[in-house]
C-alpha positions, -999 to +999 in steps of 0.1 A: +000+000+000+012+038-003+022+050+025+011+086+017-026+074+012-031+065+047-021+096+068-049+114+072-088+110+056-100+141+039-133+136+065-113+146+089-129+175+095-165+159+096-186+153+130-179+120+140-216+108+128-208+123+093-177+101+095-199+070+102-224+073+076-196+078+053-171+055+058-182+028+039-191+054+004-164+045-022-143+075-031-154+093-065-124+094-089-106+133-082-090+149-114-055+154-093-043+192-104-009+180-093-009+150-113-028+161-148+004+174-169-016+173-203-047+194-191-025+224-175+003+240-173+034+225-152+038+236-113+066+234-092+068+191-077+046+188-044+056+173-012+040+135-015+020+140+017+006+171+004-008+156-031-020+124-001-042+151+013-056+178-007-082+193+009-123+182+003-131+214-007-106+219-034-112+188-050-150+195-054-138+226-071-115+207-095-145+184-104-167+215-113-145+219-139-159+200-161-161+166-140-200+156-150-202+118-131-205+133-093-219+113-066-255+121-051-237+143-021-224+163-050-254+160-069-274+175-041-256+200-034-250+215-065-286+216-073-293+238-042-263+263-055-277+259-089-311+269-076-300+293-053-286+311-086-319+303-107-337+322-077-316+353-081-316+355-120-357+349-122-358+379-093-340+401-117-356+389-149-390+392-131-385+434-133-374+433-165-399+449-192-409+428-220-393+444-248-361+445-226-329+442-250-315+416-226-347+392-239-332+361-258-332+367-297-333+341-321-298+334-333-280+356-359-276+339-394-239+351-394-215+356-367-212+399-356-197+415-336-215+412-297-231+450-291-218+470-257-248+459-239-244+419-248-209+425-232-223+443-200-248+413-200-219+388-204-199+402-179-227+407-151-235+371-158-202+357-151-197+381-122-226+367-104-218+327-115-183+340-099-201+350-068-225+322-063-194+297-068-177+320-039-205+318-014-207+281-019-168+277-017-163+299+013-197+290+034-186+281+070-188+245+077-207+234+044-210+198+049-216+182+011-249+152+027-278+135+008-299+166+025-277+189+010-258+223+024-262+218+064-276+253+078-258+250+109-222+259+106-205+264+141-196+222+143-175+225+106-157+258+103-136+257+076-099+246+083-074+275+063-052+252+043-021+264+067-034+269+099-017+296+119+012+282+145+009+295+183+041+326+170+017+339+143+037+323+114+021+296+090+023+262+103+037+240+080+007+212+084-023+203+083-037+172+094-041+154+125-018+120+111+015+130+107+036+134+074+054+101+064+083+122+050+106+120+077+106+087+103+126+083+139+155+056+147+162+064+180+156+088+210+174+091+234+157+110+262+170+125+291+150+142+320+154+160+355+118+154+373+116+179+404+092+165+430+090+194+455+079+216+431+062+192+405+081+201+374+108+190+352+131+195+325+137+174+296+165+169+269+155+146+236+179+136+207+157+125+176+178+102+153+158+103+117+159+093+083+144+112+052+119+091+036+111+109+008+121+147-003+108+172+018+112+209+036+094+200+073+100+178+099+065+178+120+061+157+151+041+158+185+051+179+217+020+191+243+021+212+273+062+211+266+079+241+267+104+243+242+132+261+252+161+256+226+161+230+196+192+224+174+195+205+135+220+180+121+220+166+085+243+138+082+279+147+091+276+182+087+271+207+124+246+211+141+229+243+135+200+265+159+161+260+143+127+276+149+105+254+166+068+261+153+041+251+176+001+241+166-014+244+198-050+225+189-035+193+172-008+194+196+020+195+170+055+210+164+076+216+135+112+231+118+112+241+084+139+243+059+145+265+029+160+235+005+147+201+006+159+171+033+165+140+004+153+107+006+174+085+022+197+107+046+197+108+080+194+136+105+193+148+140+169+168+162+175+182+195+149+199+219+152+213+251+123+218+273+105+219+305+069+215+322+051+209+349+043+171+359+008+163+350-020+171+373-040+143+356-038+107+349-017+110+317+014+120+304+046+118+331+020+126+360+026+135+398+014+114+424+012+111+462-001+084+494+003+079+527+026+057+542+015+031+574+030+062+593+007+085+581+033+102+560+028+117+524+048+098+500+049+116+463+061+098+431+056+103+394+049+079+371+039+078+333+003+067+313+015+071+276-017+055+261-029+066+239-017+101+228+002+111+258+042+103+255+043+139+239+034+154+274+065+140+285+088+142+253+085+152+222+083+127+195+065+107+165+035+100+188+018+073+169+020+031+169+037+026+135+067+053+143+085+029+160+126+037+171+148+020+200+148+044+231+177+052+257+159+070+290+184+086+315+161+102+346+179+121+373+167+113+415+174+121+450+194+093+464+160+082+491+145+072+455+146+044+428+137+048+392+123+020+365+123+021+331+114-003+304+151-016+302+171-027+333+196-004+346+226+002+331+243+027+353+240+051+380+260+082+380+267+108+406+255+145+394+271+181+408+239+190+423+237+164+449+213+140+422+215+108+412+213+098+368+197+065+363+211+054+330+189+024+308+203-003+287+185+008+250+160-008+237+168-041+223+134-042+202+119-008+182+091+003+201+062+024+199+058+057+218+025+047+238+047+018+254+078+038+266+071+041+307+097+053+334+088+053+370+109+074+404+092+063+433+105+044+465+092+006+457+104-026+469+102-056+449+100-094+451+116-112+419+119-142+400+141-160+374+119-174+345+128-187+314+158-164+316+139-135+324+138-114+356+103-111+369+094-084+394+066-072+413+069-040+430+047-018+458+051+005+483+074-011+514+043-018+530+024-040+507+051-060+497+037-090+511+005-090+487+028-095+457+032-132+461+000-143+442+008-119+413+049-129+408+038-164+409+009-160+387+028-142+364+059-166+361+030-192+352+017-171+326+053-163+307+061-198+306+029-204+289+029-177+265+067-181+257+054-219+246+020-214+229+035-183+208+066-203+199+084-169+204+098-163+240+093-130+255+126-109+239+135-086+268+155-094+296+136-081+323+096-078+333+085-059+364+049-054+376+044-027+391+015-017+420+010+020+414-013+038+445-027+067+423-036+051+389-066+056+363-069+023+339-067-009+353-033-016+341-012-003+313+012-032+289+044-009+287+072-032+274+090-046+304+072-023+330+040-031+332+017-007+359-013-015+375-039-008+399-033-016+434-066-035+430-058-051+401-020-069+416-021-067+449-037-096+470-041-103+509-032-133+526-068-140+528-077-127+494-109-148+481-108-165+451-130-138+435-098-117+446-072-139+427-095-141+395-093-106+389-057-103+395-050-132+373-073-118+351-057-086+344-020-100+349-029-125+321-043-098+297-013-070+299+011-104+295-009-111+263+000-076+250+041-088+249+031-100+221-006-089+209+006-052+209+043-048+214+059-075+197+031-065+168+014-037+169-018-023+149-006+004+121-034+029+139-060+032+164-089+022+141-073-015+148-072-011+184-090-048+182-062-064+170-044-052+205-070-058+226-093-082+215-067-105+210-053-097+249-088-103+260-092-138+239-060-149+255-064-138+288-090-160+294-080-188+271-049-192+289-063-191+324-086-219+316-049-239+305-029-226+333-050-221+362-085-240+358-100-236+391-103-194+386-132-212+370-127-185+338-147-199+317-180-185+330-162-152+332-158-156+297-190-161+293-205-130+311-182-113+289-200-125+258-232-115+273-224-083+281-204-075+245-239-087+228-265-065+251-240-032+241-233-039+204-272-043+198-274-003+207-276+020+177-245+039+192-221+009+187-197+010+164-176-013+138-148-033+155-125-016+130-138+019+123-120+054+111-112+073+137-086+106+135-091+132+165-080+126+201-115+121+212-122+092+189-092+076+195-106+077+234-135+062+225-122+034+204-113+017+241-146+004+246-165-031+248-167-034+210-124-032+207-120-056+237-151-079+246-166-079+211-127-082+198-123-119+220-157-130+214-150-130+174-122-143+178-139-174+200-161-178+173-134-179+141-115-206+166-148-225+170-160-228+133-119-234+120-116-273+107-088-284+122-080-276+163-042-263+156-055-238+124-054-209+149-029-212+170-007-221+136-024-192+120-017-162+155+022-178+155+024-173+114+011-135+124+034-132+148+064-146+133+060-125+097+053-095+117+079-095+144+086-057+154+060-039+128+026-026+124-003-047+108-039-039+100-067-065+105-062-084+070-028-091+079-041-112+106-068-131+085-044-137+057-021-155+080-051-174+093-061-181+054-028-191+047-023-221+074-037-244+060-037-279+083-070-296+072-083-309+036-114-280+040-096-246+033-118-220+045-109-185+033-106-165+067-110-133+053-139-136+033-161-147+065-142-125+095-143-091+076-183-087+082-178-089+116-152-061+121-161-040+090-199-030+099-214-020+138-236-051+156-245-084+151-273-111+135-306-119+144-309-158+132-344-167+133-354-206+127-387-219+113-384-255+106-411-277+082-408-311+081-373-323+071-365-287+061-350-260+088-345-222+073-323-197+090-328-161+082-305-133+097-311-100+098-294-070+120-307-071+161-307-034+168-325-020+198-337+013+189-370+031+195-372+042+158-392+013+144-386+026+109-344+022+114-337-012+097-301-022+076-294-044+051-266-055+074-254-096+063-230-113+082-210-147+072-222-165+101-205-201+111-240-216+124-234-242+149-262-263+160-268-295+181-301-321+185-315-347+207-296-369+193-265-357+206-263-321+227-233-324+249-202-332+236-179-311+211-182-337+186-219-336+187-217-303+170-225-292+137-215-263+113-237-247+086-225-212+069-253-189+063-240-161+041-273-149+026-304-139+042-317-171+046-308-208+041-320-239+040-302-274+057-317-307+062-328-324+095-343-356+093-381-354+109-375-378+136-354-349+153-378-335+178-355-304+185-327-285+177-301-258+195-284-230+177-247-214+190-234-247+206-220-237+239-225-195+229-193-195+211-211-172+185-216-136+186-258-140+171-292-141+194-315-169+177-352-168+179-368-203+174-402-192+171-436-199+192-428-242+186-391-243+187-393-226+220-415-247+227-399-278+222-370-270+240-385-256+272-400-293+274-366-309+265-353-286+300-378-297+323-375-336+307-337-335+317-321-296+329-288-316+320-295-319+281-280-289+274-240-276+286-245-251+311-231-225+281-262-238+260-290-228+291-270-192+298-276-182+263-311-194+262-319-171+290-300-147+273-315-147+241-349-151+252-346-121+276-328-102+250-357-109+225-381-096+251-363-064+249-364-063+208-400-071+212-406-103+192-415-123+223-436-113+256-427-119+288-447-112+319-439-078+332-450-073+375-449-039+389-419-032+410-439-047+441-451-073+427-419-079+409-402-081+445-431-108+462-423-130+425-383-128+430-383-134+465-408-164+460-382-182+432-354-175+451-364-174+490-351-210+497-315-206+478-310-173+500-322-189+528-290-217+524-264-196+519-239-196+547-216-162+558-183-182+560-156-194+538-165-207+504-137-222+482-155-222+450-152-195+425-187-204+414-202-210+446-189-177+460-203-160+425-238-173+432-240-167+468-231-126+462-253-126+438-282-143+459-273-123+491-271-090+476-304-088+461-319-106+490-306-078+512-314-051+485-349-060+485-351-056+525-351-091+538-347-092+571-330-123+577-300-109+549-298-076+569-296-094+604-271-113+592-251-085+575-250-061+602-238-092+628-209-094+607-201-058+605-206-054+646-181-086+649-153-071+623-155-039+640-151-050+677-126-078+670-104-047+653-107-059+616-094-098+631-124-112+623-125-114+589-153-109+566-155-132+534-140-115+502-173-128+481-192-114+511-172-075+519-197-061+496-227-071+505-217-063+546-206-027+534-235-018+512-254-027+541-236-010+571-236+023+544-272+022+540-275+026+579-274+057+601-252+045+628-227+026+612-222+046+581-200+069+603-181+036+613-173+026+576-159+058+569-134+054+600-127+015+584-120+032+550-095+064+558-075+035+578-076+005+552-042-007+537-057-037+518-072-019+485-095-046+473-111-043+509-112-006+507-130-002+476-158-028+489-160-002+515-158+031+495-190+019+470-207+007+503-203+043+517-213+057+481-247+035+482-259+055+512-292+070+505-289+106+527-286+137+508-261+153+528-237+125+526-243+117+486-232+154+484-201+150+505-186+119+488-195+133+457-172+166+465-146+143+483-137+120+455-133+154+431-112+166+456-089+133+462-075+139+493-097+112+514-108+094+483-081+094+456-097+108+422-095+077+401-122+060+420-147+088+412-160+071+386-170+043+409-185+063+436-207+080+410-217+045+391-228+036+427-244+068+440-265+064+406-278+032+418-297+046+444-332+058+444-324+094+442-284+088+439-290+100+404-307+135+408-281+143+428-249+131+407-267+149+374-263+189+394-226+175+403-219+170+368-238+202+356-216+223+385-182+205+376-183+198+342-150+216+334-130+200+363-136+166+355-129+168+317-099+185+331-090+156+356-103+129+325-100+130+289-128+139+269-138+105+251-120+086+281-138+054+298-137+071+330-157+097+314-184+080+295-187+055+326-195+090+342-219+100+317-238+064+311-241+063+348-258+093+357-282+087+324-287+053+331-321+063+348-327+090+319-359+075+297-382+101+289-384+133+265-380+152+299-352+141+308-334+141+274-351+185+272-337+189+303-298+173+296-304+194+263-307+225+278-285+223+308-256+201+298-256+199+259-221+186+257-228+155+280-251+142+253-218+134+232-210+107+257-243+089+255-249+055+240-222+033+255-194+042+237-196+079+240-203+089+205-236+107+192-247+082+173-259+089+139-299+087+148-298+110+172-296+111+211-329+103+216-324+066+207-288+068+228-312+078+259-338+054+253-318+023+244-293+026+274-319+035+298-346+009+289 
């Protein structure tokens, strides 16, 4: 592929709805001014990237020249200018007497000489052509739709073709991809991080090579100030440059007066300095307190996504990938990491210590560069001639057992199933105390959550699942993401759906009584209810500003990634096609970038059966276009016919789409329902198909153990017959087969194609309680050893104690008075700490007590059990002082104000309450979290979850406008409107 042809889309500049609807329209062929050498005169030779992306507007220009085959967009709009123009002329004409000179005449017999007035005419009619042609050119935020011109123009102002740089001066670029011209070998970055006064200074060397001929050198830098910069080409000396800053795309650039060549090398050297980040990004500043009750501060680094150009500036996307050399300078009481091990230390004049890294052995994007100056201990491990770390704060070291072991496990797996061993020499894990995401995959230095490494001596095995959960995942990524990494964030999938997939595929090998598999299958579950909203979005979809790239980390890029990926391992012919097929991928692709058709070639290309099944031509439905299939069965004697169609919740009946997907079908009968070998496979590609069952069959079962991403309706009878089969014999069926039967039917209920009964709240909590009175009544308040057993009795206890039975409260509250007045040595089951908090927050008298528990809990997995059981309380003055607490992080640390607003939601009037505290503090917590960030939309879903009427959506309308962009799930406006966002969350 050309390079140059992927940099930057000329919809750039469109809403991201615009960007949707259009992603899929094939290109119209563009008469290239630059290129067409026989139909005009010769120009000077353009820059490659700028021929890549001529701007939209020019190239409608260039079609009006004579171009007649336009596309309905350009159809539309043109008849609007050309009737716009037809309105003026008719206005004029209209005054016009009849015997007017200007009236048509019939033609001449000879050619003569055109009179003054028929010049006057001519000229007045191509003045105002000229001036219609302006307007239309020059109209603010013209957006070219089926509807035509768009009226409102504030959301598409037109972009000057060179912007103006932050100095005033023309800024050499203009898109939000960066040029291929120029591409970096190596940084080597050095940087001074003050921690009293939460700044630091920074000094990068940028080794580069010309790619093709070209006077700019643009690159990334943000919140950087740039305080010096120098310029080598080859051997010659360095000489001072002009650094040009773009503030709004967060770019800089030097520009030259002759062209860099192809193929020579060069050297860039800034100087800068800025304050540590205030946020959760960037090289950020971060504090805790110590067992003594001492601060403690540290800084540590969250590159991903766009964020290793608030710490240095560099090529800031995935396929600009260059070895790196870190030096970092630190009071002697501290210790530094980085993604290589430590090469040196060296003493400095001012009293500091320089922490020198080994390079990079492997070329690495920027998002996965991560250094670290804290005061951590460590407990390590040799594995497969790799150091493996875990560090914490001195005080937790002791909870880092589960996770080195767990993680030595994991790398001897992976190192085996991949055929490729893990290429660095080192790998530390890393608990950090004041962290956003869950955990971030840097190469080598992998940070996490406290929650998400950390485990007690008396952890549950809930407690371990997560760990090993996560721990799992970010080990995945060594390879899924580092060792190969997507070409661009539209293919976040292929990083994290694949890290998901293996996560929990490799649990099940390595560790099988996590019980993952049910996890797993949760997951599917909840991948399927959000992909069925009209807000979704394509697994692999365009995305180009910093907000979409936010978004793209979403269910759809990690659950709906793994669960495709299930489904292509199910329906493959031979059992080793796909683990020969992901080592293939990862052995041609060792150290670069890939889109998703890299990955299904190699799969295509494996071939270890007699059936060769083309990968590609089935997988690129399900990552190329938003949801997933409807497969309804009607079945008449001998014959069964499957149609598909798109399931899409959505409160516009009229919204339908001609949406197919290649679906592997897999089915089983009562002849044989359990085992894998009982299963059969029949492609539907078209909207329906037809296979043969013979009549004596008396029922069959579509998605054999849910490994496909469809819902199936069986109609009125097929339900029928296989609610009898289930109360014949509940064991007829894998308990993966009965899950997605109550799925699917529940799911249907929602789509409206089957009726279920639907009590009133009251009555709805006499029915529940009457199903489920005995199994709540059974559960015991001690130890439980199984995963499953502990998952069912949470569930069980929770609602039973939610819905005010006595006996559940009783029982609750014993426990709390016992942990409190044996000093926190009686412990309280980790399946159980929630449902003990939530109650002892929901009660006058002891919510005071939690809060005491909380400010003094070390154990974090304990502490947040406690924190969303304070949250659930339902008094008004309290909501409001949690609420204002976690914005302020000092008792509640800021990264777990999603979660105390997710709770506080859950409560009666929790909501109400949460919606003014977002109104009120809108600006501080986009300032605290991205815009388009998971924090953020969990904010935004959560305080809408209870939004479901036109009142509701009028009021967020006028008060809040911008939180509407978050609706929907994935935090996009979805292209029907946030009406249907409102309605299909909320319902």
């Amino acid at each position: 592929m050309d390079p140059f042809d992927s940099n930057i889309s000329d919809r750039a500049n469109l809403p991201r709805n615009m960007i949707e609807n259009s992603m899929f329209e094939e290109e119209p062929d563009v008469v290239d001014l630059a290129k067409d050498s026989t139909a005009f005169p010769t120009f000077p030779a353009l820059d490659p990237d700028e021929v890549a992306y001529e701007p939209r507007s020019s190239r409608l220009l260039v079609r009006g020249l004579g171009e007649n085959d336009m596309d309905e967009d350009e159809e539309d709009c043109e008849s609007s200018a050309r009737l716009l123009g037809m309105s003026f002329m008719n206005r004029s004409s209209a005054n016009r007497p009849s015997s007017s000179p200007y009236a048509r005449q019939p033609p001449p017999r000879s050619c003569s000489r055109p009179s003054a007035r028929t010049t006057v005419v001519c000229v007045l009619f191509l003045v105002i052509v000229a001036s219609m042609t302006m307007v239309l050119y020059f109209l603010p935020g013209c957006t070219f739709t089926k509807t035509g011109c768009r009226k409102a123009n504030q959301t598409t102002p037109l972009v000057p073709v060179n912007p103006a740089s932050s100095s005033g001066e023309p800024f050499p670029w203009n898109g939000y991809r960066l040029p291929q011209s120029v591409h970096p070998l190596s940084y080597e970055v050095t940087l001074n991080p003050n921690l009293e006064d939460m700044t630091f200074t920074g000094y990068t060397v940028i080794n580069m090579s010309v790619q093709h001929n070209t006077k700019r050198i643009v690159l990334h830098s943000a919140k950087l100030n740039i305080t010096g910069a120098t310029f080598k080409l080859g051997e010659g000396d360095s000489k001072a440059v002009t650094v040009l800053e773009y503030l709004p795309r967060q770019q800089i650039a030097v520009q030259f007066s002759e062209d860099l060549k192809a193929g020579q090398s060069c050297v860039l050297t800034l100087e800068y300095s800025a304050n540590l980040s205030h946020t959760y990004d960037g090289f950020y500043n971060s504090s805790y307190t110590d067992k003594d009750g001492n601060k403690r501060v540290l800084a540590a680094t969250q590159f991903e996504p766009l964020y290793a150009r608030k710490a240095f500036p560099c090529f800031d996307e995935p396929a600009f990938k260059a070895t790196f050399l870190i030096k970092i300078s630190r009071k002697t009481d501290f210790m530094t990491l980085s993604n290589m091990p430590l090469a040196k230390s060296t003493p400095l004049a001012n009293g500091l210590m320089q922490d020198e890294f080994e390079k990079t052995s492997v070329n690495m994007s920027t998002y996965l560069v991560a250094f670290i100056v804290a005061n951590f201990t460590s407990m390590t491990k040799n594995v497969s001639n790799t150091l493996v770390s875990v560090y914490s704060v001195p005080e937790k070291k002791e909870h880092t057992d589960y996770a080195l072991e767990t993680c030595s496990k994991l790398l001897e797996f992976y190192n085996d199933f991949f055929e490729i061993n893990y290429p660095l020499k080192k790998l530390d894990l890393v608990a950090i105390p004041d962290f956003l995401a869950g955990a971030m995959e840097n190469w080598g230095l992998i940070t996490f959550r406290e929650t998400s490494l950390l485990v007690g001596q008396n952890s549950s095995p809930l407690e371990k699942q997560v760990v090993a959960s996560v721990v799992a995942h970010e080990l995945a990524h060594q390879w899924f993401g580092n060792l190969v990494t997507m070409s661009w964030w539209n293919d976040l999938w292929l990083n994290e759906g694949f890290a998901t997939y293996m996560q929990y595929m490799s649990l099940q090998a390595v560790m099988p009584k996590l019980d993952i598999g049910n996890l797993f299958l949760a997951v599917r579950f909840r991948a399927l209810d959000k992909d069925s909203l009209n807000s979704s979005h394509a697994v692999s979809t365009e995305v180009n500003k910093p907000e979409q790239v936010e978004e793209m980390f979403d269910s759809v890029s990690y659950e709906k990634g793994a669960s495709i990926l299930l489904m292509l391992n199910a329906s493959l012919p031979g059992e080793q096609q796909f683990r020969k097929g992901i080592i293939e991928y990862l052995k041609q692709f060792s150290g670069s970038n890939t889109v998703t058709n890299n990955l299904w070639n190699s799969l295509t290309q494996v071939e270890v059966s007699a059936q060769h099944q083309n990968v590609s031509e089935m997988m690129s439905s399900w990552t190329s276009q938003k949801g997933f299939p409807l497969v309804t069965v009607s079945r008449k004697g001998d014959e069964v016919t499957l149609t598909q169609e798109h399931f899409l919740l959505t409160s516009d009946d009229a919204t339908h789409t001609s949406s197919l997907w290649n679906i592997p079908v897999t089915y089983v009968t009562d002849n044989c329902s359990l085992a894998p070998e009982c299963r059969q496979v029949f492609n539907l590609k078209t909207k329906s198909g037809t296979l043969k069952l013979a009549e004596s069959v008396k029922w069959l079962k579509l998605n054999y153990r849910n490994t496909g991403f469809y819902i199936v309706h069986y109609g009125n009878e097929g339900w029928a017959t296989l609610i009898e089969a289930l109360n014949s014999n509940l064991s007829v069926f894998t308990h993966e087969d009965r899950a997605s039967l109550i799925h699917n039917i529940f799911a249907l209920s929602r789509l409206g194609r089957v009726s279920l009964p639907s009590p009133q709240p009251v009555a709805l909590r006499i029915y529940i309680l009457h199903q489920f009175r005995s199994l709540m009544d059974n559960q015991t308040w001690t130890e439980e050893e199984s995963v499953s057993k502990q998952e069912l009795r949470a569930a069980l206890l929770g609602t039973a104690c939610s819905l005010g039975e006595e006996n559940c409260l009783n029982q609750a509250k014993d426990l709390f008075k016992q942990y409190l007045q044996s000093n926190e040595s009686t412990k309280i089951p980790g399946d159980l700490q929630q449902v003990v908090f939530t109650v002892a927050g929901q009660s006058d008298e002891d919510w005071e007590n939690l809060l005491d528990l909380y400010v003094h809990a070390t154990y974090d997995a304990e502490k947040r059990s406690m924190l969303r059981g304070l949250a659930s309380t339902q008094d008004a003055r309290r909501i409001a002082w949690i609420l204002k607490a976690g914005l302020q992080g000092n008792i509640i640390q800021t990264q777990e104000l999603p979660l105390v607003i997710s709770t506080v939601c859950n409560g009666f009037a929790g909501y109400l309450f949460v919606w003014d505290f977002i109104q009120e503090n809108w600006d501080r917590l986009i300032e605290k979290f991205p815009l388009g960030s998971f924090a953020i939309q969990s904010i935004v879903k959560s305080v809408t979850s209870q939004f479901s009427t036109q009142a509701h959506l009028d009021q967020a309308r006028v008060s809040k406008p911008e939180v509407l962009l978050y609706l929907g799930g994935q935090g996009v406006l979805s292209e029907t409107g946030p009406v249907r966002c409102i309605f299909a969350q909320g319902g």
